[in-house]
C-alpha positions as CSV (number, residue, x, y, z in Angstrom):
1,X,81.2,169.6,133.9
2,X,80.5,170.3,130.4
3,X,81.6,168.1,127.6
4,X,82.2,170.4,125.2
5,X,85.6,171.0,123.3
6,X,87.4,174.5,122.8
7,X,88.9,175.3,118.9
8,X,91.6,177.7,118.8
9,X,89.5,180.3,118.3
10,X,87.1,179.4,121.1
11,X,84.3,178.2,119.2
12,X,82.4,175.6,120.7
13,X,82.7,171.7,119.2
14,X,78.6,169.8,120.4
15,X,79.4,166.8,121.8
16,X,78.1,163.2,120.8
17,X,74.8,163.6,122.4
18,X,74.0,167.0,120.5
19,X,74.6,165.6,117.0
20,X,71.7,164.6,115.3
21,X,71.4,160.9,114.1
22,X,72.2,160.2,110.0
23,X,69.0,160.1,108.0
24,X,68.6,157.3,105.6
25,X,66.0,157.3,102.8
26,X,63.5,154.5,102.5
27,X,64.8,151.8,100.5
28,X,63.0,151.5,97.0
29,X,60.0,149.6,96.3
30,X,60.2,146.3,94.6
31,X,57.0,146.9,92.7
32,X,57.2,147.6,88.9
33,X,56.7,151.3,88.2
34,X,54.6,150.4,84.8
35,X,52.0,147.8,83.9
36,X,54.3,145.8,81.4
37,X,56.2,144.2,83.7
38,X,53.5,142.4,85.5
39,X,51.9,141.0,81.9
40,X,55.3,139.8,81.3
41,X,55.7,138.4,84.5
42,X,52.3,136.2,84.4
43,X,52.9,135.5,80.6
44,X,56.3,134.0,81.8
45,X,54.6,132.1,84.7
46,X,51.9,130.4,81.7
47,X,54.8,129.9,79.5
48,X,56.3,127.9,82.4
49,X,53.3,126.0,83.1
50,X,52.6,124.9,79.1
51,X,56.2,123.7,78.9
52,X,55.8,121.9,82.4
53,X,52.5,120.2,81.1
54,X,54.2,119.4,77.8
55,X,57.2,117.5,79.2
56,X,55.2,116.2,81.6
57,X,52.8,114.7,78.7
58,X,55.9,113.4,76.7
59,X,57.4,111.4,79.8
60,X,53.8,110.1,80.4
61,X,54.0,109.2,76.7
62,X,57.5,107.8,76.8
63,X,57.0,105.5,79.5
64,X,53.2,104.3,77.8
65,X,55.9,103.5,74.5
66,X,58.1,101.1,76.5
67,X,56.7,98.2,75.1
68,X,57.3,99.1,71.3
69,X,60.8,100.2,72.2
70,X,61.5,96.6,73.7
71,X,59.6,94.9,71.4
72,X,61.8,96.6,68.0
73,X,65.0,96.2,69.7
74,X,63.7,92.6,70.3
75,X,62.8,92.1,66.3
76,X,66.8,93.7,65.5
77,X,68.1,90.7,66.9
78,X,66.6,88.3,65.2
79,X,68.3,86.5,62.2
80,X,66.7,86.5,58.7
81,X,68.5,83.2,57.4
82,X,67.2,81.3,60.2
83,X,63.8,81.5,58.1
84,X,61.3,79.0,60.8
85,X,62.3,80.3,64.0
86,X,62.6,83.8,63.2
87,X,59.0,83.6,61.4
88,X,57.6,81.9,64.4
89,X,59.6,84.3,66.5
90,X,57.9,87.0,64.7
91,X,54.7,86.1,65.2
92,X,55.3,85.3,68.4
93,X,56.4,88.6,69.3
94,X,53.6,90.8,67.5
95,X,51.2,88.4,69.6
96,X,53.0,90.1,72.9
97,X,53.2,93.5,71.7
98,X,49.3,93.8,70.9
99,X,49.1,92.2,74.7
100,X,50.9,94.9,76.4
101,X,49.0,97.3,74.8
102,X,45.0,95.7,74.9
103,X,43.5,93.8,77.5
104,X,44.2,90.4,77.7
105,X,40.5,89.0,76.9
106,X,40.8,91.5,73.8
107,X,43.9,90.0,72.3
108,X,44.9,86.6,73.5
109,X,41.9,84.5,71.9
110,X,42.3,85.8,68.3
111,X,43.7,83.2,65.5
112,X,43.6,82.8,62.2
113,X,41.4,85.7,59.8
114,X,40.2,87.5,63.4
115,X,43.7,88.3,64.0
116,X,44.7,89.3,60.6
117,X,41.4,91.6,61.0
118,X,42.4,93.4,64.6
119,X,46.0,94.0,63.1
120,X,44.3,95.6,60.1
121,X,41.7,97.4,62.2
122,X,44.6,98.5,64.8
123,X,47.6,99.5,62.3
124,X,47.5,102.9,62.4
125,X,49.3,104.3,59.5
126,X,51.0,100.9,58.9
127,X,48.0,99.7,57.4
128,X,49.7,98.4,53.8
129,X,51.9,96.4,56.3
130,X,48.9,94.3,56.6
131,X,49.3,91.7,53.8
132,X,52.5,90.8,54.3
133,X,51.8,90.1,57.7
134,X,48.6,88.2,57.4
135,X,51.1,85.5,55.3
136,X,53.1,85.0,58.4
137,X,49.7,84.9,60.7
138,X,48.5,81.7,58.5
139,X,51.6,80.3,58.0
140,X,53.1,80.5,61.6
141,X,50.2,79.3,63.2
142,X,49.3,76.0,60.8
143,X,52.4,75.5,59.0
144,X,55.6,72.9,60.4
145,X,59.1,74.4,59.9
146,X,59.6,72.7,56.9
147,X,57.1,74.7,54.9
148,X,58.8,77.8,57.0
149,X,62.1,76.9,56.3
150,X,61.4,77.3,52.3
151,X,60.3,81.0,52.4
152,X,63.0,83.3,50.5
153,X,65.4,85.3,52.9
154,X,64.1,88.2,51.3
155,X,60.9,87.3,52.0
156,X,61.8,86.9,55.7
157,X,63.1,90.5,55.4
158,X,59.7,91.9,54.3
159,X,57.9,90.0,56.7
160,X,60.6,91.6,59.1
161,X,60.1,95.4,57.9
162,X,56.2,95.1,58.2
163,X,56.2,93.4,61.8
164,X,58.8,96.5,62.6
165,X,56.0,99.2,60.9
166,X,53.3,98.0,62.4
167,X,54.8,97.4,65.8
168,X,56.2,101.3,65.7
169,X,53.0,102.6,64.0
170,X,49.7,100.9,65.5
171,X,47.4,102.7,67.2
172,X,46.1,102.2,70.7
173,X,42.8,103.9,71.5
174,X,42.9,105.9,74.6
């Protein structure tokens, strides 16, 4: 038994196992056809890698700043017209910030004219800050709050300011 089918006009029909299976072409390669794309591909990949490095170097730079951030918003709160604790306050808190940022048997010793001289020699571009602060080293450390409670408010302020610039601007060797 043949499984052929008849037309009308007696012509033949092939069957299923007589037809020939569909040809598909190859699918198309994923390669680039020209050199360009490749360059721009690894120029890509470096331009990733620099920007990866460089945010990775500003978090690493951000969380080394901590201290400075905690130590300003710590100087905002304090109150001008209470001139003795605020000045001892002060100096109290650039005393902390230069601890958090040398080692302990660096910074904790240092009085007098040996501290005035590491905030000079550490005061990056805050270095005309200097003076006014080496008032409120001598003062703070050897004066009672009577002699702190005279200083003008707007002395206070300056004193204020320069603790503020050279908290934000000293410099810590790496």
């Amino acid at each position: 038994m043949s499984l052929t089918h008849s037309t009308a006009d007696g012509a033949e029909v092939p069957t299923l196992a007589t037809l020939a299976d569909v040809v598909t072409p190859p699918p198309p390669s994923w390669m680039p056809q020209t050199i360009g794309w490749p360059i721009v591909g690894v120029l890509l990949l470096l331009l990733l890698l620099l920007l990866a490095w460089m945010a990775w170097r500003a978090w690493r730079r951000y969380r080394a700043n901590r201290y400075r951030r905690e130590a300003l918003a710590e100087l905002g709160t304090l109150d001008p017209a209470m001139q003795a604790a605020t000045l001892r306050h002060m100096a109290a808190l650039l005393k902390r910030t230069a601890l958090a940022a040398w080692p302990r048997t660096e910074v904790a010793s240092l009085i007098g004219t040996s501290w005035v001289a590491f905030l000079q020699a550490h005061a990056g571009s805050a270095k005309d800050a200097v003076p006014v602060l080496s008032a409120l080293v001598h003062d703070a450390e050897y004066r009672d709050d009577t002699v702190l409670a005279q200083w003008p408010v707007a002395q206070v302020q300056a004193v204020a300011g320069a603790c503020r610039r050279w908290i934000a601007e000293h410099h810590v060797p790496v």
